[in-house]
N, C-alpha and C positions, 0 to 999 in steps of 0.2 A: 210883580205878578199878583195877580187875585184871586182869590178859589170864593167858591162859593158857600155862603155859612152851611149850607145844609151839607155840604162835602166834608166840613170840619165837624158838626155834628155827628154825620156819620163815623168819620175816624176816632171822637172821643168814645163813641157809645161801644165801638168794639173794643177799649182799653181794660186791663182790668182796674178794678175798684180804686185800687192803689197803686202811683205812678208818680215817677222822682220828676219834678218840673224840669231837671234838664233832658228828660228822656223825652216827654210831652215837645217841648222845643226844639228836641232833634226829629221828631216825628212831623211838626208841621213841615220845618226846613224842607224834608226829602222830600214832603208831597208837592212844595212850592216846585224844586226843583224837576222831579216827574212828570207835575204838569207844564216846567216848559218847556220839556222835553220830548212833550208827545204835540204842544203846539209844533215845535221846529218840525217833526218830523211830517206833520198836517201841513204844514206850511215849505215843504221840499228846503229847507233849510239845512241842508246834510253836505258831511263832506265824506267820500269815502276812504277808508281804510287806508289804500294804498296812496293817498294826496296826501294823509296826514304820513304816513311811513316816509313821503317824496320830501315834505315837508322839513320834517325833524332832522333826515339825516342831514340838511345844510349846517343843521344846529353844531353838531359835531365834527365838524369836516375843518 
C-alpha cells in the first residue's frame, strides 16, 4: 500500500516534538493499514459479522 507523502507530512506535523522511532513506525503501520481498510470498504470488500461468526464456528467444531 501507498499513502501519499503529504498524508505523512501531515501525521508528522501533528506529533509532538519528541517521539520514540518505534512509536513513529507503529503510527505509519496503523495508517498503512486504515487506509486499506477504508479502500476494502470503498471497494465493497466486506464480509459480515455473522459469515465470519458462520465461519470460525467450523474452526471449533
Amino acid at each position: 500500500m501507498i499513502i501519499a507523502k503529504q498524508q505523512v507530512i501531515d501525521m508528522i506535523e501533528g506529533l509532538p516534538e519528541r517521539i520514540d522511532v518505534d512509536e513513529l513506525m507503529y503510527r505509519l503501520y496503523l495508517r498503512e493499514k486504515l487506509e486499506a481498510a477504508e479502500e476494502d470498504v470503498r471497494e465493497d470488500r466486506l464480509i459480515s459479522h455473522e459469515e465470519v461468526v458462520k465461519e470460525t464456528t467450523k474452526w471449533f467444531k
